[in-house]
C-alpha positions in Angstrom: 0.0 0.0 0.0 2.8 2.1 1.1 4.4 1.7 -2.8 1.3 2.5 -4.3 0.5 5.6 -2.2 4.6 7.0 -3.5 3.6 5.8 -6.9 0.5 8.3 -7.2 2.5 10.9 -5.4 5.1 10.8 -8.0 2.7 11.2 -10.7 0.9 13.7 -9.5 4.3 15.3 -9.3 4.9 14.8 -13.1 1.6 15.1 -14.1 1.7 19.1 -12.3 4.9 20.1 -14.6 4.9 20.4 -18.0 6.9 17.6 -19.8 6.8 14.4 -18.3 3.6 12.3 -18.0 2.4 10.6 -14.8 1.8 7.0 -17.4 5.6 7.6 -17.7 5.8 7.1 -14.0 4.0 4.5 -13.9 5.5 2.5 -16.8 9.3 3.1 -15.0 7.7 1.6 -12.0 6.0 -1.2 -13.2 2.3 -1.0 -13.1 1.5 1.1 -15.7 -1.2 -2.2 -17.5 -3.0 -2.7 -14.1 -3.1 1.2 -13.5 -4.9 1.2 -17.6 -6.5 -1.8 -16.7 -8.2 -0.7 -13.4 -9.1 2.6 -15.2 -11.0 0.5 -18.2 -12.6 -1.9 -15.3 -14.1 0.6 -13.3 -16.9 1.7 -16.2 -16.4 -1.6 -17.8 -15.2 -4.5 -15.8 -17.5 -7.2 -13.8 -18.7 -6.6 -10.5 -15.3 -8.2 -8.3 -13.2 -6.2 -11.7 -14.6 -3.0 -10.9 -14.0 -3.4 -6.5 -10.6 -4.7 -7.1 -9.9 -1.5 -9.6 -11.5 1.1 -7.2 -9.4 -0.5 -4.2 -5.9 0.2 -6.9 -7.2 3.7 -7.9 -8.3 5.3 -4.1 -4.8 3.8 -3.0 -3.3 5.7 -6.0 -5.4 8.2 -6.1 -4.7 9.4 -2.3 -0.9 9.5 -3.3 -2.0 11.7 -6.3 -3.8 14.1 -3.9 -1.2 14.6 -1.7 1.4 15.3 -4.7 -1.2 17.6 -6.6 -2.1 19.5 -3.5 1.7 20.0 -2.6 3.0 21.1 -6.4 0.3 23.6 -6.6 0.5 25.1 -3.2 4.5 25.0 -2.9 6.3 23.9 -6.0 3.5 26.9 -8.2 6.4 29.3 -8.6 9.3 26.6 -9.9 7.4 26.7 -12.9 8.5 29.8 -13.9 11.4 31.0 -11.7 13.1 27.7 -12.1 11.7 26.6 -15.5 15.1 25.4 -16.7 15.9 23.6 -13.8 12.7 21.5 -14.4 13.3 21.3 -17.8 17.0 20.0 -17.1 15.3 17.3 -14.7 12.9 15.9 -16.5 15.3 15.5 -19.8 17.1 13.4 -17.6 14.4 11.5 -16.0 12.9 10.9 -20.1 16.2 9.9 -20.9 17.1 7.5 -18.9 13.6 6.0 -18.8 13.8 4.6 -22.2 16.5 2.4 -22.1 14.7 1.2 -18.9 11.9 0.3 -20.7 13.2 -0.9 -23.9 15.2 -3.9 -21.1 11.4 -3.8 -19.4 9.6 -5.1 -22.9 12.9 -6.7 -24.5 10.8 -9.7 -25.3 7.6 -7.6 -26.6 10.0 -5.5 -29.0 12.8 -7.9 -29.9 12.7 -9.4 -33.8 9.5 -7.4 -34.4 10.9 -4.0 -36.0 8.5 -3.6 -38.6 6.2 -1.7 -36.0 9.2 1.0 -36.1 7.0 3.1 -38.1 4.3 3.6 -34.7 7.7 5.1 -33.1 7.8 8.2 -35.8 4.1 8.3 -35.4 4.2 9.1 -31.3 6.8 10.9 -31.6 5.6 13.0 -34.6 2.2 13.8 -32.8 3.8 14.9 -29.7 5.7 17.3 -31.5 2.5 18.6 -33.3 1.0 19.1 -30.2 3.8 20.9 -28.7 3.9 23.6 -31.8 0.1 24.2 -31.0 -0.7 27.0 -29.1 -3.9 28.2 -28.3 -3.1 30.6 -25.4 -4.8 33.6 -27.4 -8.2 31.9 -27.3 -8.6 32.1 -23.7 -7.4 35.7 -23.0 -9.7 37.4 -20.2 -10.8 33.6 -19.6 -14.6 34.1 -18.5 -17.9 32.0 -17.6 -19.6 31.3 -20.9 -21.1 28.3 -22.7 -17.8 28.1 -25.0 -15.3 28.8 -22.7 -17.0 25.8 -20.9 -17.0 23.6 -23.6 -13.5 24.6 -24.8 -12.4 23.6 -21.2 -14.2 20.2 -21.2 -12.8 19.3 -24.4 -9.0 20.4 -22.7 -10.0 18.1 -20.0 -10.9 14.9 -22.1 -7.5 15.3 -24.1 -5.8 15.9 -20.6 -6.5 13.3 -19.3 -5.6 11.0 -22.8 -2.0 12.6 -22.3 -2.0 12.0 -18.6 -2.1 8.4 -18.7 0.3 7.7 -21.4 4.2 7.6 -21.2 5.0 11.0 -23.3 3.4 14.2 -23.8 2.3 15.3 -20.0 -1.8 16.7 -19.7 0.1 19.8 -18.2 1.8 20.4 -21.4 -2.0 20.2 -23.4 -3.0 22.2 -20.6 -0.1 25.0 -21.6 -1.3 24.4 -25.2 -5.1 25.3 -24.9 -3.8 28.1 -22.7 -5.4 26.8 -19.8 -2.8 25.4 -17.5 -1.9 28.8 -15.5 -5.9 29.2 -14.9 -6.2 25.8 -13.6 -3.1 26.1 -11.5 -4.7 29.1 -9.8 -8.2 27.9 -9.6 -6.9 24.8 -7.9 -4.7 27.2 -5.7 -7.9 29.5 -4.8 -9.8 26.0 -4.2 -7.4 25.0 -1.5 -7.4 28.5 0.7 -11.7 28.1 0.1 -11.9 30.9 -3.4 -14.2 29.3 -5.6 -14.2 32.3 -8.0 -12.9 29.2 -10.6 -15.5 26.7 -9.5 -16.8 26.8 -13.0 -13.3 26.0 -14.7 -12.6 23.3 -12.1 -16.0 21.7 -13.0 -15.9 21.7 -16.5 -12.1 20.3 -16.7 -13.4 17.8 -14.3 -16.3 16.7 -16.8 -14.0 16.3 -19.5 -11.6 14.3 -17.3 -14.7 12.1 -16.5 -15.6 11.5 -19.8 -12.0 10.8 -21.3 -11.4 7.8 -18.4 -14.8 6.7 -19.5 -14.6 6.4 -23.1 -10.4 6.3 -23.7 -8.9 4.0 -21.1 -10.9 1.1 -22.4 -9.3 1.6 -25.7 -5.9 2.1 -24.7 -6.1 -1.3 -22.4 -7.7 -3.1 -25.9 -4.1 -1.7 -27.5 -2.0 -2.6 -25.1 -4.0 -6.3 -24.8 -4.2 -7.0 -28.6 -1.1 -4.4 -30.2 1.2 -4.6 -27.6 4.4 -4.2 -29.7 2.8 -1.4 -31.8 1.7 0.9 -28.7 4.9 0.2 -27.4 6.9 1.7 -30.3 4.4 4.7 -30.5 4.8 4.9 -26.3 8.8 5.2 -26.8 7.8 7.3 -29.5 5.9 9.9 -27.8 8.8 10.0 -25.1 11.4 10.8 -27.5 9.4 13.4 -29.0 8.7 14.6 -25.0 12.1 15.9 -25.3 11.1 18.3 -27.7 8.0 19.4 -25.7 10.6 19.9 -22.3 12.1 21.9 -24.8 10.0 24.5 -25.4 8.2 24.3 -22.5 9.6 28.3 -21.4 7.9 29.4 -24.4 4.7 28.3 -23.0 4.5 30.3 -19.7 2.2 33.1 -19.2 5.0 35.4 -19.9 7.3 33.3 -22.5 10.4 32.4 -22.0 13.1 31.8 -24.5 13.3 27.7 -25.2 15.6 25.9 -23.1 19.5 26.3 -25.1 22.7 24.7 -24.1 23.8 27.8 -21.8 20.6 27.0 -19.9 20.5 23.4 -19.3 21.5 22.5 -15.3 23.5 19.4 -15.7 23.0 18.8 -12.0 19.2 18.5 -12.2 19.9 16.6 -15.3 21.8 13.8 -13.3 19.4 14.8 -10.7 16.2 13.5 -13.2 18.3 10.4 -14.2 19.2 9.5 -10.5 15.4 9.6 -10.0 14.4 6.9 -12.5 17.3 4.7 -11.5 16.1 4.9 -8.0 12.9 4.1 -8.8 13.3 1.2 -10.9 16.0 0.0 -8.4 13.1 0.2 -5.7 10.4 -1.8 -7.7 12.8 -4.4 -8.1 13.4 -4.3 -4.3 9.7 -4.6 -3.6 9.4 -7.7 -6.5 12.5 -9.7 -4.7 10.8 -8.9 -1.1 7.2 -10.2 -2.4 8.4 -13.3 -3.8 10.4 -13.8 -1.2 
């Protein structure tokens, strides 16, 4: 319980800065099919499929909580006063996450290149979705039937991103212009200032709807196209670099994109020590439960 309770804390963590998803986290740490799968079982599953799931996902999903509640209330201004430092970490926790997975699926990916193209494919459309930016469309962000529905559909792509290993929802969020608002709303929520109850709501619905309707799909892929979603997973990492990137440009008051006189090498090693320590820990925890 305790390992699952870290595990949604260090999403939440990656899921609250722009770059890294939490389904990365979760893939580096091993349970990334029963986190998809109890997502899919909870609308869809049998009656035992959907108790065991909610039992996973309120474990999980009180780690999450705490790690959401303490990057929005303490780690809010290292988005921008420390963007680089962020960035610097999370290329180095992408970077050495691949070869981790790569020696994770050897016998999924091994002899079956042909499904290299899905790898250009992920990594193409993250890089799409980075270039996007919508920021201009919310300007003076206020309560109206299309701002609501603008922020619903936000919220169901979110949420797509959220779960899988590349693009992070935080880094849609930046692209639909909508991450600062939310940051703040949450923020306001905390200290009791609903003024952004509306916003909250409607990215909520969208959330809703996008674990409803996408997490059984993406368990069907990972089920019956394994080696193809995994090549478009590593994919959509590599192109994640690209997205960390940029990510400067994509503040409330842009930043120049992250150069080579910018990158911290020590957060870099920082974001590499991270993964290894991880996967070092879930191999711990294997050896201790079959022992």
């Amino acid at each position: 319980m305790i390992y699952t309770l870290f595990s949604g804390f260090c999403m939440a963590l990656a899921d609250s800065v722009p770059g890294v998803s939490g389904g990365t986290i979760a893939f580096v740490m091993g349970f990334y099919d029963k986190f998809i799968t109890s997502l899919a079982d909870l609308f869809h599953g049998t009656k035992q499929e959907k108790l065991n799931a909610l039992i996973f996902l309120v474990k999980l999903g009180m780690g999450w909580i705490v790690g959401m509640s303490l990057a929005v209330t303490i780690l809010a201004g290292a988005f921008t006063t420390g963007i680089y430092k962020v960035s610097s970490l999370f290329l180095g926790f992408v970077i050495a996450s691949i070869p981790l997975i790569l020696g994770e699926e050897r016998e999924n990916i091994s002899g079956r290149y042909s499904n290299i193209f899905w790898l250009f494919v992920g990594a193409a459309a993250v890089v799409l979705l980075s270039t996007l930016n919508f920021s201009a469309a919310v300007h003076g962000l206020g309560f109206t039937v299309l701002t609501c529905l603008y922020v619903f559909i936000a919220g169901v792509l979110a949420i797509s991103a959220m779960v899988l290993p590349g693009i992070s929802g935080s880094t849609l969020l930046m692209t639909f212009g909508l991450y600062i608002p939310v940051i703040t709303g949450l923020k306001d929520a905390l200290n009791m200032n609903f003024r952004s109850l509306w916003l909250l709501a409607a990215l909520a619905a969208g959330v809703i709807v996008g674990v409803i309707f996408v997490m059984r799909g993406i368990k069907n892929l990972m089920i019956r196209h394994r080696t193809s979603t995994l090549f478009a997973v590593l994919g959509m990492m590599t192109g994640s670099l690209y997205a960390i990137v940029i990510g400067p440009t994509t503040l409330a008051s842009p930043r120049p994109m992250m150069g080579l006189s910018d990158f911290d090498l020590v957060f870099f090693i920082v974001g590499c020590a991270l993964v290894l320590g991880l996967a070092a820990t879930k191999k711990w925890l294997k050896g201790k439960t079959e022992a």
